[in-house]
SERO-4910 file (N, C-alpha, C, O; in steps of 0.05 Angstrom, whole numbers):
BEGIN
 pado doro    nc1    nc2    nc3   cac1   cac2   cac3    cc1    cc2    cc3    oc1    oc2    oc3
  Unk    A    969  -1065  -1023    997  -1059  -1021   1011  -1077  -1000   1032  -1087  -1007
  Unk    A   1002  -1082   -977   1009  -1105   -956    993  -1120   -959    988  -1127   -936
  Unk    A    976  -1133   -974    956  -1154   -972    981  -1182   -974   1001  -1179   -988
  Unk    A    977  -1200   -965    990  -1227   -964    975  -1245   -980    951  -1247   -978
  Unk    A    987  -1257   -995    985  -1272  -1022    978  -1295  -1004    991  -1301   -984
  Unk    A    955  -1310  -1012    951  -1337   -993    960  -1342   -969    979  -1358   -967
  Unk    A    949  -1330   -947    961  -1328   -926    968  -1357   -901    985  -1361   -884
  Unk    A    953  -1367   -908    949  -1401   -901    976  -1419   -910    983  -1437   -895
  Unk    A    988  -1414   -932    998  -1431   -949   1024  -1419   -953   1024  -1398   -967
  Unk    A   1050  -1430   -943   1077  -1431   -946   1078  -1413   -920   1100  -1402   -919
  Unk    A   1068  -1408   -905   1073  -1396   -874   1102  -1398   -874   1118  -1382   -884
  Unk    A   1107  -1420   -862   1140  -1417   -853   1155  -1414   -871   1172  -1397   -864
  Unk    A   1160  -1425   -899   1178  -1411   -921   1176  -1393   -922   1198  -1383   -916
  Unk    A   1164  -1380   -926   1153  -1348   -934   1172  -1337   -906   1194  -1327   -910
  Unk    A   1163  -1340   -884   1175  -1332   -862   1209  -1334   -852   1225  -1317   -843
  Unk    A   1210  -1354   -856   1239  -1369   -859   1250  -1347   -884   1261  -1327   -874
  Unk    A   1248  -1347   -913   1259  -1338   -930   1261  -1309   -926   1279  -1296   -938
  Unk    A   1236  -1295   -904   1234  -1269   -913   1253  -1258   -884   1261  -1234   -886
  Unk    A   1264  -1276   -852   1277  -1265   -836   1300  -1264   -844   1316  -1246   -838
  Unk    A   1304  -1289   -861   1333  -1298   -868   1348  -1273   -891   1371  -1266   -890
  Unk    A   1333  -1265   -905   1342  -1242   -924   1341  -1219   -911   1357  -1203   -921
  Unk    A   1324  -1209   -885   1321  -1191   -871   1345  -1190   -848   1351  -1175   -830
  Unk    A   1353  -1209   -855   1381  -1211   -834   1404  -1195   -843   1416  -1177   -831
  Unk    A   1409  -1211   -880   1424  -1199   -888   1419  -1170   -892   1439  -1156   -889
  Unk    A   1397  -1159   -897   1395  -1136   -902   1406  -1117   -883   1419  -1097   -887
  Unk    A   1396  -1130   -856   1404  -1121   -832   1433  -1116   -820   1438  -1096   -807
  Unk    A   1455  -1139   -827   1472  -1138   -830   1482  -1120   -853   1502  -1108   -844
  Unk    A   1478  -1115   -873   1486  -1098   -892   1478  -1075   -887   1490  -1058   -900
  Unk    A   1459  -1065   -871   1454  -1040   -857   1477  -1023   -843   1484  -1000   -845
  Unk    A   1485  -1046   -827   1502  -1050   -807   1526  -1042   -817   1540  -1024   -806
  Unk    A   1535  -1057   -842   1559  -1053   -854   1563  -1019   -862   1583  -1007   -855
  Unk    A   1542  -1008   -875   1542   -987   -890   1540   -959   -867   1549   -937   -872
  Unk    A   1530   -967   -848   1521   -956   -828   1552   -950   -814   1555   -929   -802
  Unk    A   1573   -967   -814   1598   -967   -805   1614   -948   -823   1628   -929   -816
  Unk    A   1610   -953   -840   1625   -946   -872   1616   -917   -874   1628   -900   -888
  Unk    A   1595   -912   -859   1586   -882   -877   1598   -864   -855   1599   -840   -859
  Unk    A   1609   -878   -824   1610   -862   -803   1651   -853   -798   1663   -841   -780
  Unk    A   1664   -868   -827   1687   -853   -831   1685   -838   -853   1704   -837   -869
  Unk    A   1666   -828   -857   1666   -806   -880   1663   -775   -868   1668   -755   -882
  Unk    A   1656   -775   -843   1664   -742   -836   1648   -740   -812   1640   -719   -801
  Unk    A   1643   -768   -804   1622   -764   -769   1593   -759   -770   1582   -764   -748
  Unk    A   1575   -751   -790   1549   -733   -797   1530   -754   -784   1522   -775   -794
  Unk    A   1527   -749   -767   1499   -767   -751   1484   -776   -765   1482   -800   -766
  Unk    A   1466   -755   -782   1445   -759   -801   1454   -782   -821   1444   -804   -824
  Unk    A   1479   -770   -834   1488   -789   -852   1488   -820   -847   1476   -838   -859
  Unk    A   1506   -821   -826   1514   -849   -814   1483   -862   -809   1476   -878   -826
  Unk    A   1470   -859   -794   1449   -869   -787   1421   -869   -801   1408   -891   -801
  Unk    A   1409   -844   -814   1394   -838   -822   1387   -856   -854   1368   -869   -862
  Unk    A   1411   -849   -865   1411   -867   -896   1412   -895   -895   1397   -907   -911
  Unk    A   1427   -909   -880   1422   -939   -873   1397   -943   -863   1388   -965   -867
  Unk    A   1389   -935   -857   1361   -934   -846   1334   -930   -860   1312   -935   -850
  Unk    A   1341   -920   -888   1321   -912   -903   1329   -935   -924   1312   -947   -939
  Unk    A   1355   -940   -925   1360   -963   -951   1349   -994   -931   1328  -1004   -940
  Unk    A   1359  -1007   -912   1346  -1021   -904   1318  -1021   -899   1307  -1043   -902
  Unk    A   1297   -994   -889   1266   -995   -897   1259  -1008   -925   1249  -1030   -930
  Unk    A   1268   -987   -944   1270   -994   -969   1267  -1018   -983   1246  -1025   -994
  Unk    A   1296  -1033   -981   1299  -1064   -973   1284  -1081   -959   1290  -1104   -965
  Unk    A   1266  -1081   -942   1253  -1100   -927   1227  -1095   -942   1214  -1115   -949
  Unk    A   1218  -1067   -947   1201  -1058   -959   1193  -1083   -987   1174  -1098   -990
  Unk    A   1214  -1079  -1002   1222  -1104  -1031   1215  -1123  -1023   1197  -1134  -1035
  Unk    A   1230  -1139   -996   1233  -1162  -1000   1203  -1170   -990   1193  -1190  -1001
  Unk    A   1193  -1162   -977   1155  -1162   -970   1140  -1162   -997   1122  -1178  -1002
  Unk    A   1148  -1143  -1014   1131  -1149  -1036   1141  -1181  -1041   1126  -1201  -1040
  Unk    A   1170  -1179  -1044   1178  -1207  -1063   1165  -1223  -1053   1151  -1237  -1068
  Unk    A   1166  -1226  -1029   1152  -1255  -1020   1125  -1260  -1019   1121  -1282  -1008
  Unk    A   1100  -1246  -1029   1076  -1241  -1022   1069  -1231  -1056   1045  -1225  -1062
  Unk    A   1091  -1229  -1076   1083  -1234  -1096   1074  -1253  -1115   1095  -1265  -1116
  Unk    A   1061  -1263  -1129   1037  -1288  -1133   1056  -1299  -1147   1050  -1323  -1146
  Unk    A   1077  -1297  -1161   1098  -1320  -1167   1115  -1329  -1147   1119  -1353  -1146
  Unk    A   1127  -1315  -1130   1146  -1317  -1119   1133  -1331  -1096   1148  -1348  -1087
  Unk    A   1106  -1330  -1084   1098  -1335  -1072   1081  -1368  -1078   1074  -1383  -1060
  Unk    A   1077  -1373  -1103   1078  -1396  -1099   1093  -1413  -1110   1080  -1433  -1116
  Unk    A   1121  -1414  -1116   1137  -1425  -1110   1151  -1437  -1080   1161  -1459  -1074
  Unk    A   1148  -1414  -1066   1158  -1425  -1031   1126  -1442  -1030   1132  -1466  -1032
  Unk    A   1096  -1441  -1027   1079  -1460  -1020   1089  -1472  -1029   1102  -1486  -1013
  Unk    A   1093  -1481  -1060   1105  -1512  -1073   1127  -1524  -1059   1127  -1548  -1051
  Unk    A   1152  -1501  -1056   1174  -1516  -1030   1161  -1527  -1010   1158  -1551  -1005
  Unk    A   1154  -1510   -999   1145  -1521   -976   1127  -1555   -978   1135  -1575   -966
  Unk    A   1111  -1554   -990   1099  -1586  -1001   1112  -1604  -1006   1107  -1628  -1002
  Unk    A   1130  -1594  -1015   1146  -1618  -1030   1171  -1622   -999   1178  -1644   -992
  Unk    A   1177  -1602   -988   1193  -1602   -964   1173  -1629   -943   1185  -1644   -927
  Unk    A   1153  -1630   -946   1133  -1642   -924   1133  -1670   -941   1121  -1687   -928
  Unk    A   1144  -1678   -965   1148  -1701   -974   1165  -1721   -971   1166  -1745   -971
  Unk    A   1181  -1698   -966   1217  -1713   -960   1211  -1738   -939   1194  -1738   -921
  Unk    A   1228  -1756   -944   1236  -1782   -917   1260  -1779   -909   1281  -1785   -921
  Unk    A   1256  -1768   -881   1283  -1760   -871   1296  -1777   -859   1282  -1795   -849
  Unk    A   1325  -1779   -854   1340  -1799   -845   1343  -1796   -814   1347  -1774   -802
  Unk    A   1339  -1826   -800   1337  -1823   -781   1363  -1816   -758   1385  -1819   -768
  Unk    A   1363  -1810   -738   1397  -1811   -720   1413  -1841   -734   1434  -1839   -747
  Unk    A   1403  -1864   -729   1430  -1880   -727   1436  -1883   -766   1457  -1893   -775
  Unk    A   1424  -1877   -776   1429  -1878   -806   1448  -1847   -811   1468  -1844   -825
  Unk    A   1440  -1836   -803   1460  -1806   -798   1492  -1809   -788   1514  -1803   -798
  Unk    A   1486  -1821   -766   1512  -1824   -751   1523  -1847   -778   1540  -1836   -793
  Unk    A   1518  -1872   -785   1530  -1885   -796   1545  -1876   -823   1568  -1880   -830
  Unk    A   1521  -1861   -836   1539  -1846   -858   1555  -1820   -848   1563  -1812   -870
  Unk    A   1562  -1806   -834   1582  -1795   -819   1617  -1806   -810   1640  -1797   -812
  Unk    A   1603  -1829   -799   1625  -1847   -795   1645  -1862   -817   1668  -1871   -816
  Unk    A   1618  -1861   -848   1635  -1871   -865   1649  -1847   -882   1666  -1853   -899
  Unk    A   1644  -1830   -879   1650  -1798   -893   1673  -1787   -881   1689  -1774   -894
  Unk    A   1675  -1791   -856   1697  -1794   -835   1725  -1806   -840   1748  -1798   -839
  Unk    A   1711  -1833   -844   1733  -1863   -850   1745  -1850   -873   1768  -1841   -874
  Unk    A   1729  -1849   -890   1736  -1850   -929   1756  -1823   -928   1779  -1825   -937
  Unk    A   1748  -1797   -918   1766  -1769   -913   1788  -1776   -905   1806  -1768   -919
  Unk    A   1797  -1794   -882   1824  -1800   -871   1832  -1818   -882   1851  -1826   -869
  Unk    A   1827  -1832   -902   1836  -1859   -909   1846  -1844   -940   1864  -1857   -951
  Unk    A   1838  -1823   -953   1844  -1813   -971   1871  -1797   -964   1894  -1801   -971
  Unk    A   1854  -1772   -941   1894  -1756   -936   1908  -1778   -932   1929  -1774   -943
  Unk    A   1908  -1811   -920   1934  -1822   -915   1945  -1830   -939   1970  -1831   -939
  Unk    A   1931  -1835   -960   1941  -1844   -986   1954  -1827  -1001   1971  -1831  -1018
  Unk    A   1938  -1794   -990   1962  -1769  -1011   1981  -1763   -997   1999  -1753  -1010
  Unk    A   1987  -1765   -970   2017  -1763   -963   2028  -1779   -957   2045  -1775   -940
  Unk    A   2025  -1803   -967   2043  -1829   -979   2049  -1821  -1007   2073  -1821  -1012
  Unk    A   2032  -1814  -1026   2032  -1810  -1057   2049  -1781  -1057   2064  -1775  -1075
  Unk    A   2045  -1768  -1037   2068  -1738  -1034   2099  -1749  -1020   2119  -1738  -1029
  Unk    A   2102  -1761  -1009   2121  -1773   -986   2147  -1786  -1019   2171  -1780  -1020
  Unk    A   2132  -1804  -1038   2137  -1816  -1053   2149  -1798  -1071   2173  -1794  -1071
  Unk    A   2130  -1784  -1090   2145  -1762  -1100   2166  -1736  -1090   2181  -1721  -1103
  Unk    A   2163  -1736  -1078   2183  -1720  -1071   2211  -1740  -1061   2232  -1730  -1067
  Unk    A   2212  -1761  -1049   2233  -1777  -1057   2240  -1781  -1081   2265  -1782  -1083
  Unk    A   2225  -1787  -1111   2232  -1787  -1128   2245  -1761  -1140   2263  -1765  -1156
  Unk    A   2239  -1736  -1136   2247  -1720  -1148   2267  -1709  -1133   2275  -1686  -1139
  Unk    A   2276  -1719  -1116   2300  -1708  -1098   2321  -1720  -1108   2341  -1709  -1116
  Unk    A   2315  -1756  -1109   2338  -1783  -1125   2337  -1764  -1151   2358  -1752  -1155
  Unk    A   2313  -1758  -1174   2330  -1744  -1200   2341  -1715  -1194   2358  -1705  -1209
  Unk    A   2335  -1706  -1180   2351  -1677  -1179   2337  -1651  -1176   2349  -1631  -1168
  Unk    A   2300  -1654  -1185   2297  -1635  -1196   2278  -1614  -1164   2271  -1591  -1163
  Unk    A   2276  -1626  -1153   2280  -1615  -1118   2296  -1622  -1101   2301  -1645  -1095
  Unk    A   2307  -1600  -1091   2329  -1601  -1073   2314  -1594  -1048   2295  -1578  -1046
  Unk    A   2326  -1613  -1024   2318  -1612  -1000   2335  -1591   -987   2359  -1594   -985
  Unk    A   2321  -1567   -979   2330  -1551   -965   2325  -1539   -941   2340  -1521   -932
***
C-alpha cells in the first residue's frame, strides 16, 4: 500500500512532482479551510474537514506517483531531463537581450501604426478627438 515503485529511479521527479502538487493541495486546504469558517464558526467544521480532504488528497497523490505507469513516465522525464544541453550564462544573456530589443522595437512600430491611424480617422471623421 506504501511500497515505492522503483525507488532508485526518478527520485527527484517523483519528489519535485509529488511537493509541488502537495503545495497545491495545501494551499487548497487553506482555501476551504477559510471558506468553511464563514459558514457558522464550527471549529470541527472549519478545521477538521480540510484536514481529512487534504489527508485524503496527498493520500492519492502518493499512490499517483508510485503508481507503475505514472511512475515510469517521471523516470523517463527525468532521463531524458539528464540529456538536455543547457545554455550557458553568456548565450542566455544574449538571447534576452535580443527578446528585449525585438519587444521594444515592435511597441515602437504599433504606436507609430496607432499614432497614424488615428490621425487618419480623425482627417475622415469617423473619430472625434475628445
Amino acid at each position: 500500500m506504501f511500497d515505492i515503485y522503483k525507488p532508485t529511479q526518478g527520485k527527484y521527479t517523483r519528489m519535485t512532482t509529488f511537493l509541488s502538487a502537495g503545495g497545491m493541495i495545501a494551499i487548497g486546504g487553506y482555501w476551504l479551510s477559510e471558506h468553511l469558517g464563514t459558514w457558522g464558526g464550527n471549529v470541527f467544521v472549519q478545521y477538521l474537514a480540510p484536514l481529512v480532504v487534504v489527508a485524503a488528497l496527498v493520500f492519492v497523490l502518493f499512490r499517483m506517483v508510485n503508481k507503475e505507469r505514472m511512475a515510469d513516465f517521471l523516470i523517463a522525464t527525468e532521463g531524458e531531463m539528464k540529456k538536455v544541453s543547457w545554455s550557458n550564462r553568456r548565450e542566455i544573456i544574449g538571447s534576452t537581450k535580443v527578446v528585449i530589443f525585438t519587444t521594444l522595437a515592435l511597441a515602437v512600430m504599433l504606436f507609430v501604426v496607432d499614432l497614424v491611424f488615428s490621425w487618419f480617422f480623425e482627417k475622415v471623421g469617423v473619430m472625434i478627438q475628445g
